[in-house]
C-alpha positions in Angstrom: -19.0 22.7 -1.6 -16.1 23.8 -3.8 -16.5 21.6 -7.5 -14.2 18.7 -7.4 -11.4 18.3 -9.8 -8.7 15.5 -10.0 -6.2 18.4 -9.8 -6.5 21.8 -8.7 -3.7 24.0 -9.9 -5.9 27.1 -9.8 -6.8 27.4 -5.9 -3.0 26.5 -5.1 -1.3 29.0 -7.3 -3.8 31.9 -5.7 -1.9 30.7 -2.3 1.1 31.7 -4.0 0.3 34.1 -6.6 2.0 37.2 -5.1 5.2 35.2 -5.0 4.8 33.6 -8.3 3.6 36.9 -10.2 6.9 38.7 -9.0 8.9 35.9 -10.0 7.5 36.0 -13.3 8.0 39.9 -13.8 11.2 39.6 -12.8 12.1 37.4 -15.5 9.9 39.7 -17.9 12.1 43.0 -16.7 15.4 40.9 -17.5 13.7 39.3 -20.7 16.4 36.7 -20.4 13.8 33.7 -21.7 16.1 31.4 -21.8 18.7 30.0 -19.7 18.3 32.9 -17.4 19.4 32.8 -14.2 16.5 31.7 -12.3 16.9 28.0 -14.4 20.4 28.1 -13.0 19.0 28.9 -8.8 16.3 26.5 -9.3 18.8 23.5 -10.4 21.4 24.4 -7.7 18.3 24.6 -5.0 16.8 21.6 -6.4 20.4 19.5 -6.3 20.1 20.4 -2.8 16.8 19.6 -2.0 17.0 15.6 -3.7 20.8 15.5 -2.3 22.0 15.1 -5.7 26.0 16.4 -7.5 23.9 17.6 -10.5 20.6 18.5 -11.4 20.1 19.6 -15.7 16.7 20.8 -16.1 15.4 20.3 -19.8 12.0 20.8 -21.4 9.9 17.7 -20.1 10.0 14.6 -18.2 10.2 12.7 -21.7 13.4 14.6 -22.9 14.6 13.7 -19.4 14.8 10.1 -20.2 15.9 10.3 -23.9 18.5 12.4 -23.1 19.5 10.0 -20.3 19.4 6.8 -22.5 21.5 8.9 -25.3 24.4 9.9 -22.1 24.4 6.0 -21.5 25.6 5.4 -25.1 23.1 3.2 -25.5 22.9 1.9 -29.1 20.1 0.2 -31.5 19.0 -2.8 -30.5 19.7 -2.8 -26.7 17.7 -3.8 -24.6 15.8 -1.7 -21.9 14.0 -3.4 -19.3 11.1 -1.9 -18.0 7.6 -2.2 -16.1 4.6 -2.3 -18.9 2.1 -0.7 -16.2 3.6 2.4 -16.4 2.6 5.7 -18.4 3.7 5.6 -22.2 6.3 8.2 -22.1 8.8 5.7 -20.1 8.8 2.7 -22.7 7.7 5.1 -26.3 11.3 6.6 -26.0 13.1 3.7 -25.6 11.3 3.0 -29.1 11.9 6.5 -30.3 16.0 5.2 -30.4 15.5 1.9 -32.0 16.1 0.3 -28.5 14.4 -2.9 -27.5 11.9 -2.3 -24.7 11.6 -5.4 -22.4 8.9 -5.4 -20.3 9.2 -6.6 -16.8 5.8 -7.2 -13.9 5.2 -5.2 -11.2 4.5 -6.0 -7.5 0.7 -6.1 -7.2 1.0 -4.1 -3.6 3.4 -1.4 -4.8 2.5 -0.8 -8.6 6.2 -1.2 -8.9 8.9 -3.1 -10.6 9.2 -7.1 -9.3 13.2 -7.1 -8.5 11.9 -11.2 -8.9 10.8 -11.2 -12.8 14.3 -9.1 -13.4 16.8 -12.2 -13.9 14.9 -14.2 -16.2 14.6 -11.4 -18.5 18.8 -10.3 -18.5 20.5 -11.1 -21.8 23.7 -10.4 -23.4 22.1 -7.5 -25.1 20.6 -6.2 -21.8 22.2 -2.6 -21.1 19.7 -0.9 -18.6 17.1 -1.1 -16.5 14.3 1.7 -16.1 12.6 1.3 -12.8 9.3 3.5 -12.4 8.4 5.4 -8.8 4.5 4.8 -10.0 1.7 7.3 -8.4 4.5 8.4 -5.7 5.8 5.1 -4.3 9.4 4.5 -4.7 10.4 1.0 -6.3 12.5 -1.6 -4.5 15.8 0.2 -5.8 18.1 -1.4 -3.0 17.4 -4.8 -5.1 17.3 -3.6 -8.5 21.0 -1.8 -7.8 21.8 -5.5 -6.4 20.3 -7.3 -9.8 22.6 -3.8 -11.8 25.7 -4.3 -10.1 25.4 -8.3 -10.9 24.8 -8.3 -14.3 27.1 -4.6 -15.2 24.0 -3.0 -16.3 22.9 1.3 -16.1 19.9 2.5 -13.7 17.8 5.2 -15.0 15.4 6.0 -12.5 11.5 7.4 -14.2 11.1 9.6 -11.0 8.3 11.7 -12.8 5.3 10.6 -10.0 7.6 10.8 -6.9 9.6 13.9 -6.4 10.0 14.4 -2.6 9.6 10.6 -1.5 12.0 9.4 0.4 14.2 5.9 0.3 15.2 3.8 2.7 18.0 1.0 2.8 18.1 -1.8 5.1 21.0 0.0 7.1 18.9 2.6 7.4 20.1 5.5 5.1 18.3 7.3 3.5 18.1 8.9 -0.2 14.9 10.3 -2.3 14.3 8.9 -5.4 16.0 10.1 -8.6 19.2 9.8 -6.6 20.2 6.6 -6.0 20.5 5.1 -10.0 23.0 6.0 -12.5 20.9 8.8 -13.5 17.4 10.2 -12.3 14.6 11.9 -14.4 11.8 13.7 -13.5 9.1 15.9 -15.1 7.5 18.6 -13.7 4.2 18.7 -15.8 1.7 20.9 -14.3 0.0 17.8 -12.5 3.2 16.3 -10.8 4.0 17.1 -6.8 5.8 19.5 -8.2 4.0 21.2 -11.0 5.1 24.2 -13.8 2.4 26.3 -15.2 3.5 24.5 -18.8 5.9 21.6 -19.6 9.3 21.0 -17.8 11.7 18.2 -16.7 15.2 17.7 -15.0 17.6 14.7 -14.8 20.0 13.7 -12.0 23.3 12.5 -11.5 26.5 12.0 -9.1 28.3 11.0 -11.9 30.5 14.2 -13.1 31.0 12.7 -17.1 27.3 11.9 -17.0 26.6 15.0 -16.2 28.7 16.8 -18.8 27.5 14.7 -21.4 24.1 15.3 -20.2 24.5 18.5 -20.4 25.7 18.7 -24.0 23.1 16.7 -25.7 20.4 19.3 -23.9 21.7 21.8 -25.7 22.3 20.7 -29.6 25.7 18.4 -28.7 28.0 21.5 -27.9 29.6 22.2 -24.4 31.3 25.4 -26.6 28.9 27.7 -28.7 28.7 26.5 -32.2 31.2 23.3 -31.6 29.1 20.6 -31.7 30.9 17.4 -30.5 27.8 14.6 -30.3 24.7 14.8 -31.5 22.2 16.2 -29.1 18.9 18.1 -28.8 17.0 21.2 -27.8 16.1 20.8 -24.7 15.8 23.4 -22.5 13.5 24.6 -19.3 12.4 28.2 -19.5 13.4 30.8 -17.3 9.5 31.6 -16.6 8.9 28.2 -15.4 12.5 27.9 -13.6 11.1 31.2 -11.2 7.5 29.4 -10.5 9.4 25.9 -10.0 11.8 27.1 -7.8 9.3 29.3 -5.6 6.8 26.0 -5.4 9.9 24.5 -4.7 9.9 26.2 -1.2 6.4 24.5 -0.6 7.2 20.6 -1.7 6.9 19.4 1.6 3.6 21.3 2.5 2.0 19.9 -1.0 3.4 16.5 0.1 2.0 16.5 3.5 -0.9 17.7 2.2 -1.4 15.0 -0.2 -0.7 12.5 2.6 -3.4 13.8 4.5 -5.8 13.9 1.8 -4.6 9.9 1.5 -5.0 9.5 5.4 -8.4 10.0 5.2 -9.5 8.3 2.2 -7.5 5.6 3.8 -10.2 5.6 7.5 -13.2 5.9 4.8 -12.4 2.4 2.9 -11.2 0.7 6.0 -13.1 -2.3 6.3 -14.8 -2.2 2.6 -13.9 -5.7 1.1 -14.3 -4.3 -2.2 -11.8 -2.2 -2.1 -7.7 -2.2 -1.3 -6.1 1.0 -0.3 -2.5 2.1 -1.5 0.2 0.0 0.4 2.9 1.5 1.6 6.2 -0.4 1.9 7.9 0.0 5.1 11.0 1.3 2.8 9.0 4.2 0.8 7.2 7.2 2.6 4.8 7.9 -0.3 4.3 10.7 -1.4 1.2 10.2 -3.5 1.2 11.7 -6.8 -1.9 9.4 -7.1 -4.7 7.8 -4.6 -5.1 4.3 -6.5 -7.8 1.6 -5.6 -8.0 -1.5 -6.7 -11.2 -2.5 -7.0 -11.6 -6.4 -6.5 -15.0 -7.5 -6.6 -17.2 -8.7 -8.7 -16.7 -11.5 -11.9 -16.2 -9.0 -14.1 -13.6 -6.5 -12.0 -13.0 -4.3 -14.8 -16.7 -4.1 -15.3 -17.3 -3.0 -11.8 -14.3 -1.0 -11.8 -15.9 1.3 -14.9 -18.8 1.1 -13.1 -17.4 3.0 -10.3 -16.0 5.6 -12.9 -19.3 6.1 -14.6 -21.0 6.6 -11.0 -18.8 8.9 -9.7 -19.0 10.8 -13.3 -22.8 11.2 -12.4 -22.2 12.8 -9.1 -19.3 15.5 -10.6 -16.8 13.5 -8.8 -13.8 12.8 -11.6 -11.7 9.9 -11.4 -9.3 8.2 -14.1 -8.2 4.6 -14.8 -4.3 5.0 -14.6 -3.4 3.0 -16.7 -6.5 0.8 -18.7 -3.9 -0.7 -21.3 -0.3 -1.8 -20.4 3.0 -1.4 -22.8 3.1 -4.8 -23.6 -0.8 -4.4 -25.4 -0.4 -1.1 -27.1 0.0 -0.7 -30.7 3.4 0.8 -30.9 5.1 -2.2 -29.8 3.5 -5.2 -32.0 6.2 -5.2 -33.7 8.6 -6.4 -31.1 6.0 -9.3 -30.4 5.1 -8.8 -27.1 1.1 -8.8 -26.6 1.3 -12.5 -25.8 4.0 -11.6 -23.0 2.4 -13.6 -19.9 2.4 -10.7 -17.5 -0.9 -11.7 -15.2 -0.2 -8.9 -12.1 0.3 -6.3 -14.8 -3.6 -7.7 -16.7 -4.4 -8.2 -13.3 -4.1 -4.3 -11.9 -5.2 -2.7 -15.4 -8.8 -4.3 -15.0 -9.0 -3.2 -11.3 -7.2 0.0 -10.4 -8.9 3.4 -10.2 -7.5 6.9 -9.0 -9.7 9.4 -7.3 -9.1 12.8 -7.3 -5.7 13.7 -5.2 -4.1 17.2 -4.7 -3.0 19.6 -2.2 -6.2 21.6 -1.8 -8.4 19.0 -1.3 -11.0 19.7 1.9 -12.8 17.5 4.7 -15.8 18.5 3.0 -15.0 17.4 -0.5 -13.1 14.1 0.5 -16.3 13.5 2.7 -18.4 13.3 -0.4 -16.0 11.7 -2.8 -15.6 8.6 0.1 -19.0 8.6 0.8 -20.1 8.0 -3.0 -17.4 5.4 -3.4 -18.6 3.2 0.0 -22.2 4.0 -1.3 -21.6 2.3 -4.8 -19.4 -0.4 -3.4 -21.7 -1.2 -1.0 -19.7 -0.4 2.3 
């Protein structure tokens, strides 16, 4: 048996590597590094692939969202609401601009955003909401537009975990995520669904200002060289990782029915284990599974049992990770907005129980066999 690993970025790119290694020399015969014209193919052939006016790519999934909150005009001491069971990137750079983060509970099914704990927390100085598509499972966005539209407020959709999943409305429409808000991010970290071979991002929008504005605070303000109109950053995608992206591109769907394989049959394996409950699916997402998260529920000490699991499956060369053991609310960055004591029990809830277990597109019957097998055999099954 191949060794297991929680991703495996080697054994795909050697699928790919003729393609990827002539995309790559091409861009070394041009030498255009940056902002060469593979960035500008993968963005149009991206828009077209998530359905979406305009697609910026910038330098990572974190610039994504700062450079979204700066096109919003948001200003210090706004409020943000946001899930706390989320990675740190989503709430640390609504700190990073002297925004207030306001942190919001999640569905216990979905990992998600509760559209129900949204109203309560609306104030005159709420200006946004930041919905998170955690581990590939889209959140309710047809009720958080509702909740937006009521109360005037911007959607910036974290889209980082779930680039290919699809939305669906109650009438039946469909969009994928990162599409339906004001403005989309996503990050294309080497991890992610769809992974660079370094650090990478892109944000979305059918708003033409938002786009231009987006557009100019990517690249130092200025929409004309050396006239500087706001102040912006420097962030840009390479052209090496534009060529890769946009060849992996071609192969999103594959990777994501791959994944959803790989999450069909750790699904049969736990069926019936009372210890254990599998990823739910809402009947408006098709998950695309960025992660394969358990919550473990047994025991009078969960979290116990849950390390427990981590630790046995360490022993065997199986490799598994607690995604996420401490929540926004509890981290140390944010004391000073007093928000440890924030009663958020789903959120303390899921960061005691939840475990993810390895989940990529080259996973095998043989390797899933033994990773289920060692999970049922500590659990009890």
């Amino acid at each position: 048996m191949r060794p297991i690993q929680m991703v495996d970025t080697k054994t795909q790119y050697h699928k790919i590597k003729l393609q990827v290694d002539n995309a790559i020399q091409d861009v070394m015969e041009s030498s255009a590094f940056i902002n060469g014209k593979a960035v500008q193919d993968f963005a149009s052939h991206l828009s077209s692939y998530q359905g979406a006016k305009h697609t910026i790519p910038c330098a990572n999934g974190t610039d994504a969202l700062q450079i979204a909150m700066m096109a919003l005009g948001l200003q210090p001491g706004d409020e943000v609401i946001t899930p706390s069971f989320t990675y740190i990137a989503t709430t640390e750079v609504i700190a990073l601009l002297r925004l207030t983060p306001v942190f919001a509970e999640v569905d216990a099914r979905t990992f998600c955003i509760d559209p129900a704990s949204l109203e309560s927390l609306i104030t005159p100085n709420t200006k946004a909401i930041v919905p998170v598509h955690l581990y590939g499972h889209a959140a309710p966005m047809q009720e958080i537009m509702a909740i937006a539209g009521k109360h005037n407020l911007f959607v910036i959709e974290d889209n980082a975990q779930a680039i290919g999943c699809d939305y669906q409305f109650s009438d039946g429409s469909k969009k994928k995520t990162g599409t339906i808000g004001h403005i989309g991010t996503t990050s294309f970290y080497p991890s992610k669904n769809l992974g660079a071979f370094g650090d990478g991002g892109a944000i979305f929008t059918n708003n033409d200002e938002l786009a231009d504005k987006i557009r100019m605070i990517a690249n130092h303000g200025q929409s004309k060289r050396y006239y500087h109109d706001v102040v912006g950053c420097n962030s840009r995608l390479d052209t090496v990782q534009a060529a890769i992206l946009d060849i992996k591109l071609n192969h999103l769907d594959e990777y994501i029915e791959a994944r959803r394989n790989a999450a069909d049959f750790y699904d049969r394996s736990f069926a019936g284990n009372k210890k254990l409950r599998i990823p739910f699916r809402a009947g408006y997402s098709n998950h695309v599974f960025h992660q394969y998260t358990l919550i473990v529920d047994a025991a009078d000490d969960p979290g116990i049992y849950r390390d427990g699991l981590n630790q046995f499956l360490a022993t065997h060369k199986i490799p598994s990770m607690l995604y996420y053991p401490v929540p926004g609310h509890k981290q140390k960055m944010f004391e000073h907005f007093n928000v440890a004591a924030q009663l958020m029990p789903v959120t303390d809830w899921l960061t005691q129980r939840v475990i993810s277990l390895p989940m990529h597109t080259e996973l095998d019957e043989e390797q899933l066999r033994f990773i289920t097998d060692k999970v049922n055999e500590y659990t009890g099954k």
